[in-house]
PDB file of N, CA, C and O in Angstrom:
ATOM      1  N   UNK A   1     -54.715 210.175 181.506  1.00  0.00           N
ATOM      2  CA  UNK A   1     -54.940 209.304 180.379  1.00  0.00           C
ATOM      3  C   UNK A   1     -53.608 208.874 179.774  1.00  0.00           C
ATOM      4  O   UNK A   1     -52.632 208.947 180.521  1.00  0.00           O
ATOM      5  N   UNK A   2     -53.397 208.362 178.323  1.00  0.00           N
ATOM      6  CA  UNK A   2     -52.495 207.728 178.027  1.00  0.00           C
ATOM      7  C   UNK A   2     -51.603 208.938 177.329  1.00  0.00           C
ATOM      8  O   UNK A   2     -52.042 210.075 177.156  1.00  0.00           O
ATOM      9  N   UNK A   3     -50.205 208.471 176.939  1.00  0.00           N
ATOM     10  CA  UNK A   3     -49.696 209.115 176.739  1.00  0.00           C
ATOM     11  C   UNK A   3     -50.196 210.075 175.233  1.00  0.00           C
ATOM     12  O   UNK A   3     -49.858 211.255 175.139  1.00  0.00           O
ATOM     13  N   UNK A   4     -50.921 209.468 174.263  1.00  0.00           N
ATOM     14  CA  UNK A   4     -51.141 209.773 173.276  1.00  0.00           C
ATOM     15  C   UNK A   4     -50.024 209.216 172.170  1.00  0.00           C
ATOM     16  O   UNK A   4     -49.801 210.193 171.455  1.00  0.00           O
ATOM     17  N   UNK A   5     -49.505 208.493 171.868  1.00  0.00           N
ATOM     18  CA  UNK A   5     -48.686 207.651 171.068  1.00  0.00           C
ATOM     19  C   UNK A   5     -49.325 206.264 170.518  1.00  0.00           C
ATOM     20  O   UNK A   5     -48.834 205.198 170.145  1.00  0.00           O
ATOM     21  N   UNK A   6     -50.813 206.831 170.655  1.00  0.00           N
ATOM     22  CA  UNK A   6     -51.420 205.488 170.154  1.00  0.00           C
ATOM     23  C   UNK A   6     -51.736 205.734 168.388  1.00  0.00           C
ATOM     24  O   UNK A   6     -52.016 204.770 167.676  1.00  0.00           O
ATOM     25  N   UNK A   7     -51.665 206.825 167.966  1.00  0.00           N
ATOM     26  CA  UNK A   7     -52.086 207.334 166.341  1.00  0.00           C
ATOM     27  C   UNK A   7     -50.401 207.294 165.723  1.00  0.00           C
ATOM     28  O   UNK A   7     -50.054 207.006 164.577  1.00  0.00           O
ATOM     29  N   UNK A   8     -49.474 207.704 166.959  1.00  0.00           N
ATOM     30  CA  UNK A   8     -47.982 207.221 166.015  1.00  0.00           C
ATOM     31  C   UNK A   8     -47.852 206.095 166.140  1.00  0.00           C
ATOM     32  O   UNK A   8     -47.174 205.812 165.153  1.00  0.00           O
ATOM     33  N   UNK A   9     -48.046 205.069 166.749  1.00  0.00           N
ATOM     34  CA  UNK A   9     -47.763 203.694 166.780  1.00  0.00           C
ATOM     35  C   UNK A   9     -48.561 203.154 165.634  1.00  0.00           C
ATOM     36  O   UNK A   9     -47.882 202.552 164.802  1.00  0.00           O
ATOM     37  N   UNK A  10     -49.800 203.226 165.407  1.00  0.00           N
ATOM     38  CA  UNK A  10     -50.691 203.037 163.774  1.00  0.00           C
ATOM     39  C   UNK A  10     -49.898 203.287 162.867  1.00  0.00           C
ATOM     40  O   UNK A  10     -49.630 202.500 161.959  1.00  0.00           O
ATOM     41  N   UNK A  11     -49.322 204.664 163.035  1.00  0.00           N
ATOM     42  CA  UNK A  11     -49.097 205.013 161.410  1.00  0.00           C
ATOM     43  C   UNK A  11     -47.523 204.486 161.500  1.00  0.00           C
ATOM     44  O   UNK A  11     -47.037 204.767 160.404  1.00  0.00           O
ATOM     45  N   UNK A  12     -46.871 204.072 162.033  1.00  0.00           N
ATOM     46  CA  UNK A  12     -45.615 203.451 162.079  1.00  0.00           C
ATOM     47  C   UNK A  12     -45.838 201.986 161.628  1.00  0.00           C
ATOM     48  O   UNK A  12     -44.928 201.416 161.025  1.00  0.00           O
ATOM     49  N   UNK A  13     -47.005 201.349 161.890  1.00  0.00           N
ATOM     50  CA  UNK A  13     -46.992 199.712 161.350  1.00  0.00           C
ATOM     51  C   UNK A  13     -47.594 200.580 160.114  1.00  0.00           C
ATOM     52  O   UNK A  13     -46.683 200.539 159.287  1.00  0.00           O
ATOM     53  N   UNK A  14     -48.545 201.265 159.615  1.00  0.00           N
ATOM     54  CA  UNK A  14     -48.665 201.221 158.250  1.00  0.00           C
ATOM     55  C   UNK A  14     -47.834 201.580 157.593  1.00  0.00           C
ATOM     56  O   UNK A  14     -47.911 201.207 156.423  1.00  0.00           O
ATOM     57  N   UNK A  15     -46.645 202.458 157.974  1.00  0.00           N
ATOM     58  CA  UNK A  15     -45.551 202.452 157.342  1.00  0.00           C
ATOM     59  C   UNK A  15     -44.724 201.071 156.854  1.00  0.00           C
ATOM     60  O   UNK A  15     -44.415 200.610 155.755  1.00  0.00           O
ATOM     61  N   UNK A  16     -44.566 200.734 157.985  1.00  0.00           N
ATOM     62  CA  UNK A  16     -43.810 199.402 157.990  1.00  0.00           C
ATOM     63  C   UNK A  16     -44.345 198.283 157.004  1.00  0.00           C
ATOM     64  O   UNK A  16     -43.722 197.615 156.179  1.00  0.00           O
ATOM     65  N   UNK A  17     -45.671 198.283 157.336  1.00  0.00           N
ATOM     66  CA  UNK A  17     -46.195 197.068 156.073  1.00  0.00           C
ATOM     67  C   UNK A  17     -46.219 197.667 154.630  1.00  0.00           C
ATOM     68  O   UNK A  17     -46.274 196.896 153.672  1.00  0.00           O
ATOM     69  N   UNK A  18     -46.181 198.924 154.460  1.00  0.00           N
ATOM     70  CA  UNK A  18     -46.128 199.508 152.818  1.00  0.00           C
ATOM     71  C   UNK A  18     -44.698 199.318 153.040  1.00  0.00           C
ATOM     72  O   UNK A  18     -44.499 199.356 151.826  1.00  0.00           O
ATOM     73  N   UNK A  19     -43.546 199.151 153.507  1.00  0.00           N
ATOM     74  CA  UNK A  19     -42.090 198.831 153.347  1.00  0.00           C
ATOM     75  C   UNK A  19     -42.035 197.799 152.933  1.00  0.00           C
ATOM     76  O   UNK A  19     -41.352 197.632 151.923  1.00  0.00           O
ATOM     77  N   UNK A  20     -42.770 196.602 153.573  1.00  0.00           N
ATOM     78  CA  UNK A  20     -41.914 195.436 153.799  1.00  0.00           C
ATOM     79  C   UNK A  20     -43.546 194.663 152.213  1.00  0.00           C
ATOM     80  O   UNK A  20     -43.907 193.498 152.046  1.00  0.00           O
ATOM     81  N   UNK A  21     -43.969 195.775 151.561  1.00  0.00           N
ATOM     82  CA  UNK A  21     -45.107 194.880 150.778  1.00  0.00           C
ATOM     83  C   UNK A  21     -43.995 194.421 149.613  1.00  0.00           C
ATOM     84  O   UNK A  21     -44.380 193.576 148.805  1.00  0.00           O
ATOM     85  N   UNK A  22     -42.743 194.901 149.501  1.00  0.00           N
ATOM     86  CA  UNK A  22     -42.088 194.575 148.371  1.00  0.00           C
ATOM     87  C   UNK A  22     -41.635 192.613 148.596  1.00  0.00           C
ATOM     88  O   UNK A  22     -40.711 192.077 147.985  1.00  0.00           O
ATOM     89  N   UNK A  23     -42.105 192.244 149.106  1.00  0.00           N
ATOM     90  CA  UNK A  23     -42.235 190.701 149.474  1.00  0.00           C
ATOM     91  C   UNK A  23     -41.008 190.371 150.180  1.00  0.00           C
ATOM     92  O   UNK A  23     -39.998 191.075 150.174  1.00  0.00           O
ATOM     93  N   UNK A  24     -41.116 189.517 150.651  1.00  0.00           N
ATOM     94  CA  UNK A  24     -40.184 189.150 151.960  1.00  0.00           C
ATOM     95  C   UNK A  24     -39.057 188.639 151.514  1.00  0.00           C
ATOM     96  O   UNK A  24     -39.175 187.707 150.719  1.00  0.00           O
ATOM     97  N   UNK A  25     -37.884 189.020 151.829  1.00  0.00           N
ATOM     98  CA  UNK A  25     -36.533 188.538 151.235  1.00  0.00           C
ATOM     99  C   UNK A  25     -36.178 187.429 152.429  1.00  0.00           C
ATOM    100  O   UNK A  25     -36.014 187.625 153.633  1.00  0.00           O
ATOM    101  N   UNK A  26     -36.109 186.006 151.540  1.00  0.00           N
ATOM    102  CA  UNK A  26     -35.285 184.933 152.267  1.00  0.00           C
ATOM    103  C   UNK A  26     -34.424 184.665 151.994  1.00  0.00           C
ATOM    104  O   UNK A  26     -34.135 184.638 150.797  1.00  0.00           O
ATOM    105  N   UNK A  27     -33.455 184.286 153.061  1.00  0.00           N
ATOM    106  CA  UNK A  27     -32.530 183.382 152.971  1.00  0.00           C
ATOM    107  C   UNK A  27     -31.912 182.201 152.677  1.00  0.00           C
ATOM    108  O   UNK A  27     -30.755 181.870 152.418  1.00  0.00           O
ATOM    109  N   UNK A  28     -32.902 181.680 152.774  1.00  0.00           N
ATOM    110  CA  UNK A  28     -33.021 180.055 152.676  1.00  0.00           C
ATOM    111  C   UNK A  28     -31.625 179.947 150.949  1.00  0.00           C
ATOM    112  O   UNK A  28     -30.562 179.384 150.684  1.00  0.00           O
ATOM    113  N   UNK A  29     -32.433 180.720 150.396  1.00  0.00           N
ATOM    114  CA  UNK A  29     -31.658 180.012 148.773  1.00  0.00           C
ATOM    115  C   UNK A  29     -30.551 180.635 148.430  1.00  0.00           C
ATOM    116  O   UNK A  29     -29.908 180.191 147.479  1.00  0.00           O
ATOM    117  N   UNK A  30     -29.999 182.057 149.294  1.00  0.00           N
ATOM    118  CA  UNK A  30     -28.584 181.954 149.871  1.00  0.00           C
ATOM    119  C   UNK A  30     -27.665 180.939 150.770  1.00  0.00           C
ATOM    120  O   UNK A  30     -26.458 180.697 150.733  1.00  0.00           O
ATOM    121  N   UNK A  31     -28.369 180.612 151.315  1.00  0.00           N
ATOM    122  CA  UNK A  31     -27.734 179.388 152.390  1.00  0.00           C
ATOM    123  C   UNK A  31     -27.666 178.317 151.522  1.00  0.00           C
ATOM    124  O   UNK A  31     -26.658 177.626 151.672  1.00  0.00           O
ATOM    125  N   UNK A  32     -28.341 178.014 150.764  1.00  0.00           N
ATOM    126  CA  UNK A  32     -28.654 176.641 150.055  1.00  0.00           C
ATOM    127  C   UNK A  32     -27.132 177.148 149.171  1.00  0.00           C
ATOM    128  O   UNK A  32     -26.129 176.525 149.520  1.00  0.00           O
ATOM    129  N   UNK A  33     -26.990 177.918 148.384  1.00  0.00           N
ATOM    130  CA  UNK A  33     -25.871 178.117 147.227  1.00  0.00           C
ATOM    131  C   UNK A  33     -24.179 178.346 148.003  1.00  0.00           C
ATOM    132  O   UNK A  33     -23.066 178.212 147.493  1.00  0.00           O
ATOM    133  N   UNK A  34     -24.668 178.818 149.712  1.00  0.00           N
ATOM    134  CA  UNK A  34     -23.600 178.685 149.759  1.00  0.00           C
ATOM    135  C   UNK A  34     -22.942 177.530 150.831  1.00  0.00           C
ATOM    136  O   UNK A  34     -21.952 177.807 151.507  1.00  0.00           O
ATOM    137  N   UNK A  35     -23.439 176.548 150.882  1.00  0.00           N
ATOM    138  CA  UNK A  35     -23.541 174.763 151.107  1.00  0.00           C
ATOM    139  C   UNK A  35     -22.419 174.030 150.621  1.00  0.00           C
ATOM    140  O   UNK A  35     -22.446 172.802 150.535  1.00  0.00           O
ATOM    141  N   UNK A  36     -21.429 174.723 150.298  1.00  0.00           N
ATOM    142  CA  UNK A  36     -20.305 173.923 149.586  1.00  0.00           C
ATOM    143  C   UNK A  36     -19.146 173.511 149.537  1.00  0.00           C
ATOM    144  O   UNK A  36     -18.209 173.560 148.740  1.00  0.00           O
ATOM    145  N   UNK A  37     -19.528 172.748 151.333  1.00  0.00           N
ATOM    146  CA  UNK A  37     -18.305 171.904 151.890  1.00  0.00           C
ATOM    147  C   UNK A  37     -19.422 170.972 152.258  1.00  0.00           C
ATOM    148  O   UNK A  37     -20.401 171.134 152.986  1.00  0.00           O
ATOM    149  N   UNK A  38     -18.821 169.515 151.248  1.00  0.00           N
ATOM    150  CA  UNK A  38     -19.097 168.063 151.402  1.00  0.00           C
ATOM    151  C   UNK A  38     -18.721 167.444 151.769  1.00  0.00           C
ATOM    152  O   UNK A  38     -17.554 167.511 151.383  1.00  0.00           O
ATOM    153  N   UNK A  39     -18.873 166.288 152.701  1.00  0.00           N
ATOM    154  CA  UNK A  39     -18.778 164.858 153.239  1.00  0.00           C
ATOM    155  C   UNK A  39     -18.367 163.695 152.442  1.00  0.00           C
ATOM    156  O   UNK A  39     -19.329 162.931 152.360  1.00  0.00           O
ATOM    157  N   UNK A  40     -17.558 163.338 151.952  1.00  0.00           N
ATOM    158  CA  UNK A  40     -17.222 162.240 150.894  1.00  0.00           C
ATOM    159  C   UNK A  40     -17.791 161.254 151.610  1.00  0.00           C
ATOM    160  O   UNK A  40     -17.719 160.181 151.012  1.00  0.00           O
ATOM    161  N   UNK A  41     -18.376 161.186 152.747  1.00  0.00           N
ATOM    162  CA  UNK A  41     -18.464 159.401 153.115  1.00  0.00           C
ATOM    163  C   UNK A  41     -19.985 159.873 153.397  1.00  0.00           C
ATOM    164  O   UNK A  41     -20.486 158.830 153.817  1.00  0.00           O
ATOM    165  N   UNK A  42     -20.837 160.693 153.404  1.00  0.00           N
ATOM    166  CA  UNK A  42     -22.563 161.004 153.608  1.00  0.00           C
ATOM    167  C   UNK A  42     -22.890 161.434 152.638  1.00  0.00           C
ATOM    168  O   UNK A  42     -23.926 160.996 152.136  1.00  0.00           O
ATOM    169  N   UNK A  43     -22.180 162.416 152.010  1.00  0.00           N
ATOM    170  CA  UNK A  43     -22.648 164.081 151.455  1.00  0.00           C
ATOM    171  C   UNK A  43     -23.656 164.658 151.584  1.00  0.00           C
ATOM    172  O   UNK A  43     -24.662 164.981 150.953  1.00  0.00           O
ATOM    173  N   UNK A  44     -22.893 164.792 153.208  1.00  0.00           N
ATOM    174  CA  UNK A  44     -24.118 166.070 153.631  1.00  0.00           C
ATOM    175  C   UNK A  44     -23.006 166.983 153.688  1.00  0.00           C
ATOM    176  O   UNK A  44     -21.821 166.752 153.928  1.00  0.00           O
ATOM    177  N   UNK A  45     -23.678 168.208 153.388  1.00  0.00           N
ATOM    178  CA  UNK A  45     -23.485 169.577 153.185  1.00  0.00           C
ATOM    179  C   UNK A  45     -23.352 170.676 154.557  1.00  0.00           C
ATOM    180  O   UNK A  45     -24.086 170.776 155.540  1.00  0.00           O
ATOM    181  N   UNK A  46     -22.222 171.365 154.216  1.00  0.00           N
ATOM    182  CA  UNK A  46     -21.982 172.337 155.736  1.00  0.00           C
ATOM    183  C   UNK A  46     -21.768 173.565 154.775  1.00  0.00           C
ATOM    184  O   UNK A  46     -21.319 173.334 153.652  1.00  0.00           O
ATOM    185  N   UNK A  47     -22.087 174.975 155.180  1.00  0.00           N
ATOM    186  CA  UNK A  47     -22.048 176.166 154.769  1.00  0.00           C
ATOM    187  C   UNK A  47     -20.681 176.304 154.582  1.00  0.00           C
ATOM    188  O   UNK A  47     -20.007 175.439 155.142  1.00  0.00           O
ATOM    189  N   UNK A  48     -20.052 177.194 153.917  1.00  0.00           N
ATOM    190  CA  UNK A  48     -18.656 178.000 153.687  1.00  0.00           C
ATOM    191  C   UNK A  48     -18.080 178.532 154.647  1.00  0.00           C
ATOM    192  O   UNK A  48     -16.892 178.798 154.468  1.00  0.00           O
ATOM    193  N   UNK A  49     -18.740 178.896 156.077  1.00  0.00           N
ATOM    194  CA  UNK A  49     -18.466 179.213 156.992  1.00  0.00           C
ATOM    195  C   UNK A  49     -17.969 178.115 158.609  1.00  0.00           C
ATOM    196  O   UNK A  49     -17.477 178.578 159.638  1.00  0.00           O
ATOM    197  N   UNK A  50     -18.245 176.886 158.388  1.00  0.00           N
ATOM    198  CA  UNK A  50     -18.511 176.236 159.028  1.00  0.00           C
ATOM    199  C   UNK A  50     -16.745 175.909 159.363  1.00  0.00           C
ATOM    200  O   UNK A  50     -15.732 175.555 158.760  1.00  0.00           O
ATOM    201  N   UNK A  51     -17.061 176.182 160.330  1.00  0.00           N
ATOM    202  CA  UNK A  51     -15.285 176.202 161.369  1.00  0.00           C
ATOM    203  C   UNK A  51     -14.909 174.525 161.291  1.00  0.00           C
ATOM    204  O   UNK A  51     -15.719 173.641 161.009  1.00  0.00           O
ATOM    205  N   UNK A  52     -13.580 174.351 161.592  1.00  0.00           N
ATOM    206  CA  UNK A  52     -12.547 173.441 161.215  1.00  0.00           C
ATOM    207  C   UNK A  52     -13.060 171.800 162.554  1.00  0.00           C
ATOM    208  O   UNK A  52     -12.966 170.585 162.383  1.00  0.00           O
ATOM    209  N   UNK A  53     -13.599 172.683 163.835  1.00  0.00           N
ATOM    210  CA  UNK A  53     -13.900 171.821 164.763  1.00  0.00           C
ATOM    211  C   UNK A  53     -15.008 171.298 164.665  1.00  0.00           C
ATOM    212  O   UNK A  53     -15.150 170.162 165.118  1.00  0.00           O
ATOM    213  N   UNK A  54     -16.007 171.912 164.105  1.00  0.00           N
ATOM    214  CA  UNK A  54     -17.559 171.461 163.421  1.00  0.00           C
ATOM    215  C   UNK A  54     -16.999 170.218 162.611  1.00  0.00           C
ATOM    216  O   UNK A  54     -17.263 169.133 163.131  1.00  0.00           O
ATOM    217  N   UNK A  55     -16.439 170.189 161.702  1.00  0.00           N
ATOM    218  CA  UNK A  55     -16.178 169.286 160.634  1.00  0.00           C
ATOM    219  C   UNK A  55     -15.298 168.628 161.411  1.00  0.00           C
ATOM    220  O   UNK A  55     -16.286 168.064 161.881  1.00  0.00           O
ATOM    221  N   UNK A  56     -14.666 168.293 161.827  1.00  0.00           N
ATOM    222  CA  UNK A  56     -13.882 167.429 162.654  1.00  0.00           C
ATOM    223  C   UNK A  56     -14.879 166.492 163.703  1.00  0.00           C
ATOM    224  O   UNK A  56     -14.860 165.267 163.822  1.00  0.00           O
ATOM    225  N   UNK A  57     -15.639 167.353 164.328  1.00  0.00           N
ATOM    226  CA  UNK A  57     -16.936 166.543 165.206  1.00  0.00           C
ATOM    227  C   UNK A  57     -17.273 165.780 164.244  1.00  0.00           C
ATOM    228  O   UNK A  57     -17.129 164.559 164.317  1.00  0.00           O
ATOM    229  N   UNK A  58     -17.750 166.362 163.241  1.00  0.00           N
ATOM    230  CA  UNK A  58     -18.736 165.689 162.349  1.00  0.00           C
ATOM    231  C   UNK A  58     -18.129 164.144 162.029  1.00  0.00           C
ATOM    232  O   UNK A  58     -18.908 163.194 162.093  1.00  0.00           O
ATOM    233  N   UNK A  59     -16.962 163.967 161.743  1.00  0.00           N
ATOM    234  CA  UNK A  59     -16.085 163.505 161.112  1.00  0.00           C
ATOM    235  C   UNK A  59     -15.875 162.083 162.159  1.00  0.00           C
ATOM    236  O   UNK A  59     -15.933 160.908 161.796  1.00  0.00           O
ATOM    237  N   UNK A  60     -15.615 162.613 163.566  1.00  0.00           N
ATOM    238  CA  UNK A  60     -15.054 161.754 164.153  1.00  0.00           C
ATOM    239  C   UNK A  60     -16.519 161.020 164.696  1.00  0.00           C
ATOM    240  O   UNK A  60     -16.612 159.804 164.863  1.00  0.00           O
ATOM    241  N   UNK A  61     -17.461 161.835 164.899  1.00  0.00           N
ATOM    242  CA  UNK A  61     -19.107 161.186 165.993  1.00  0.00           C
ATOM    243  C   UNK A  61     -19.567 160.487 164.626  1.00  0.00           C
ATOM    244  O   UNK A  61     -19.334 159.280 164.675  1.00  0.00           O
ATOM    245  N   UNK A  62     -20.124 160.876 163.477  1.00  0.00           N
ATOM    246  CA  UNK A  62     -20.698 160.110 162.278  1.00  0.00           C
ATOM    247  C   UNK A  62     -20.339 158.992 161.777  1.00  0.00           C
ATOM    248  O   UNK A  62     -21.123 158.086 161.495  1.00  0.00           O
ATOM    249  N   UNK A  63     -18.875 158.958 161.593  1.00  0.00           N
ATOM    250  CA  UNK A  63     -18.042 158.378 161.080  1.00  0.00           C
ATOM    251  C   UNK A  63     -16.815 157.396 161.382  1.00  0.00           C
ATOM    252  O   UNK A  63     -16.297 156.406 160.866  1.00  0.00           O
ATOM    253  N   UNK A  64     -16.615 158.309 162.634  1.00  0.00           N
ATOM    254  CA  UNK A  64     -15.412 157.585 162.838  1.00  0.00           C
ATOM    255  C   UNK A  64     -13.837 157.171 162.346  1.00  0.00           C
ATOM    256  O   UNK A  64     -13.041 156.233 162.385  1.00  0.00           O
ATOM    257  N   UNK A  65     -13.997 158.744 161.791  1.00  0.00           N
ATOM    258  CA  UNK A  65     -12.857 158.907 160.736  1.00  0.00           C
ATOM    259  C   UNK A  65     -11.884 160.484 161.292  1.00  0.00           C
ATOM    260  O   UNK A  65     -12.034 161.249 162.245  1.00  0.00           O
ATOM    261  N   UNK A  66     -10.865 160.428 160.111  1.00  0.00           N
ATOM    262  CA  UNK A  66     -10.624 161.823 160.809  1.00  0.00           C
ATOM    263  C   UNK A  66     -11.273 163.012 159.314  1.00  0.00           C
ATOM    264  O   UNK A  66     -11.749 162.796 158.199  1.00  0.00           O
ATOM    265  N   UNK A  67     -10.981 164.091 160.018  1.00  0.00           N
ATOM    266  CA  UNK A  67     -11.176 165.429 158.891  1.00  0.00           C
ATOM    267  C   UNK A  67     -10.833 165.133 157.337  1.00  0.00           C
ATOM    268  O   UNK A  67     -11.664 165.200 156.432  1.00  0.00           O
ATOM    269  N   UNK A  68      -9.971 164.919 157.238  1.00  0.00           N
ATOM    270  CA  UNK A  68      -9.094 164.464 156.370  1.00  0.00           C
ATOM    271  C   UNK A  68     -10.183 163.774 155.610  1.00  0.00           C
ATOM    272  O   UNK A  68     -10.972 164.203 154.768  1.00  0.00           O
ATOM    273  N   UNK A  69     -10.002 162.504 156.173  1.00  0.00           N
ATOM    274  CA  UNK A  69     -10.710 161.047 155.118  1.00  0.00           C
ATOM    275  C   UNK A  69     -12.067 162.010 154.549  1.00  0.00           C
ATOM    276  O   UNK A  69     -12.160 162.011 153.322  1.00  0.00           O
ATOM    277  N   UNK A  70     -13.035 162.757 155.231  1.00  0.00           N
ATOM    278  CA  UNK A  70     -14.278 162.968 155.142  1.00  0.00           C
ATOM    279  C   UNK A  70     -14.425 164.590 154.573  1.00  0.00           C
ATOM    280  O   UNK A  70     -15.503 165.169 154.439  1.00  0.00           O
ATOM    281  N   UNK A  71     -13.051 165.183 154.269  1.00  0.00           N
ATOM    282  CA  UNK A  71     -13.947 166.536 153.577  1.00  0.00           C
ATOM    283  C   UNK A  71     -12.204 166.958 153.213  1.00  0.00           C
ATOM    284  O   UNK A  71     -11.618 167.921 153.709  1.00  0.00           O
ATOM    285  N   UNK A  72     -11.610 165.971 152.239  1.00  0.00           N
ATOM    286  CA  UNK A  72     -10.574 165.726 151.595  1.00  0.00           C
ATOM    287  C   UNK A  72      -9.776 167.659 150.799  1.00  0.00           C
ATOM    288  O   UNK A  72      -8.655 168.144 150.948  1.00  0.00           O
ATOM    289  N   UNK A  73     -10.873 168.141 150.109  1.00  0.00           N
ATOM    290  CA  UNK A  73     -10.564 169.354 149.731  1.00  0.00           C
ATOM    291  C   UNK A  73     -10.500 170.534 150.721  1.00  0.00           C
ATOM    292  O   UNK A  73     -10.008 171.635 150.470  1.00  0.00           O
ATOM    293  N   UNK A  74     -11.222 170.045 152.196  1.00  0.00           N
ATOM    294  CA  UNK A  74     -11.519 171.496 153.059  1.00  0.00           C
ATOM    295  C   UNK A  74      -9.940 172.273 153.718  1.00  0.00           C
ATOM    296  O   UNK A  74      -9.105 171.723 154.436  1.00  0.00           O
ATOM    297  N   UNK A  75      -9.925 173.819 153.134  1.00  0.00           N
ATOM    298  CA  UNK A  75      -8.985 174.368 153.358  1.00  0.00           C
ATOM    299  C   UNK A  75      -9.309 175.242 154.559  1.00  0.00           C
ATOM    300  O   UNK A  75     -10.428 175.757 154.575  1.00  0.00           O
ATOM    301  N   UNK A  76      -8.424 175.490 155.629  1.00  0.00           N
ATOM    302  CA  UNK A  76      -8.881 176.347 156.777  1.00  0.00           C
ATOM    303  C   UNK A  76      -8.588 177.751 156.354  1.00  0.00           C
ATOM    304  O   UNK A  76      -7.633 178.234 155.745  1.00  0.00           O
ATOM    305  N   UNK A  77      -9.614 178.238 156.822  1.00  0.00           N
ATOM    306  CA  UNK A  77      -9.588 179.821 156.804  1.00  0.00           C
ATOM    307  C   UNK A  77      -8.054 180.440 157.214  1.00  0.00           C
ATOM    308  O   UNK A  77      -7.916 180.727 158.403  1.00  0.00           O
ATOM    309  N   UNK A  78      -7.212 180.602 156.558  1.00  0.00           N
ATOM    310  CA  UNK A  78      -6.153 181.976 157.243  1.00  0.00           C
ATOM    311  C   UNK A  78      -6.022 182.762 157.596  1.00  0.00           C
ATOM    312  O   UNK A  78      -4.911 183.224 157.857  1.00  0.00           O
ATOM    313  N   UNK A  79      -7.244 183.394 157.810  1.00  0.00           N
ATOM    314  CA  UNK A  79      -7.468 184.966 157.798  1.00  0.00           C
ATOM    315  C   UNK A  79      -8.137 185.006 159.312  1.00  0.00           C
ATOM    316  O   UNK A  79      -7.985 185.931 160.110  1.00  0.00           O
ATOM    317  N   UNK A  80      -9.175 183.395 159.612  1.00  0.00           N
ATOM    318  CA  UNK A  80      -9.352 183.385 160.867  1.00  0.00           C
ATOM    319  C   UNK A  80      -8.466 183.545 161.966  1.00  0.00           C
ATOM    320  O   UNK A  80      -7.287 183.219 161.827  1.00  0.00           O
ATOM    321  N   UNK A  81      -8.938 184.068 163.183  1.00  0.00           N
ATOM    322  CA  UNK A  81      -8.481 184.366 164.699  1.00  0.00           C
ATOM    323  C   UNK A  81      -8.371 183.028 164.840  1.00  0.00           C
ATOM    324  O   UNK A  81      -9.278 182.272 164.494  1.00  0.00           O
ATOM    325  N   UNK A  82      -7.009 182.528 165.471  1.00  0.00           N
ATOM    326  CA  UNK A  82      -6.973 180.965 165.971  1.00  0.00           C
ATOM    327  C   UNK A  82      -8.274 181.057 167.492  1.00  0.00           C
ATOM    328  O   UNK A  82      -8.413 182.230 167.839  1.00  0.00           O
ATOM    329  N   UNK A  83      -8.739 180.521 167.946  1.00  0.00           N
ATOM    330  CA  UNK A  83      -9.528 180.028 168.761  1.00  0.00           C
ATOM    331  C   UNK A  83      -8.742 180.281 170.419  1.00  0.00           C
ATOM    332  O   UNK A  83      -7.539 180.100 170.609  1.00  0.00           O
ATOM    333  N   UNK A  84      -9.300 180.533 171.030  1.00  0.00           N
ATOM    334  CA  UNK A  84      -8.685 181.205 172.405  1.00  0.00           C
ATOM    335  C   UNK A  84      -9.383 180.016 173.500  1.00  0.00           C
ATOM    336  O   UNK A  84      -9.189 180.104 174.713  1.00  0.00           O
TER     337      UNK A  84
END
């Protein structure tokens, strides 16, 4: 017959759902607050994280501009690993 791990596998999801009843933590309205590198020529919005070549794509395929013209304040990370 089976192994018998069918009464711990039950009581492990009822564990799990009395954990997770404290309601579901999203992300979404972290991501949303931290959105705060803009586009002067769209303003659309890229996260705080969003690397130097992202915004440069963006810049040159959308637009047709360089980095510069289109996200005038964006400072590069220093602390980042240059790119290999």
């Amino acid at each position: 017959m089976g192994g018998g791990n069918g009464a711990k596998a039950a009581q492990k999801r009822e564990r799990n759902l009395k954990n997770a009843a404290g309601g579901a933590k999203s992300q979404l309205k972290t991501n949303v607050k931290a959105m705060n590198i803009q586009c002067d020529t769209c303003k659309a919005t890229f996260l705080t994280t969003t690397r130097e070549n992202a915004l440069t794509e963006h810049a040159v395929n959308k637009h047709s501009k360089t980095l510069v013209q289109c996200f005038p304040t964006f400072q590069a990370d220093a602390t980042a690993a240059p790119a290999k």
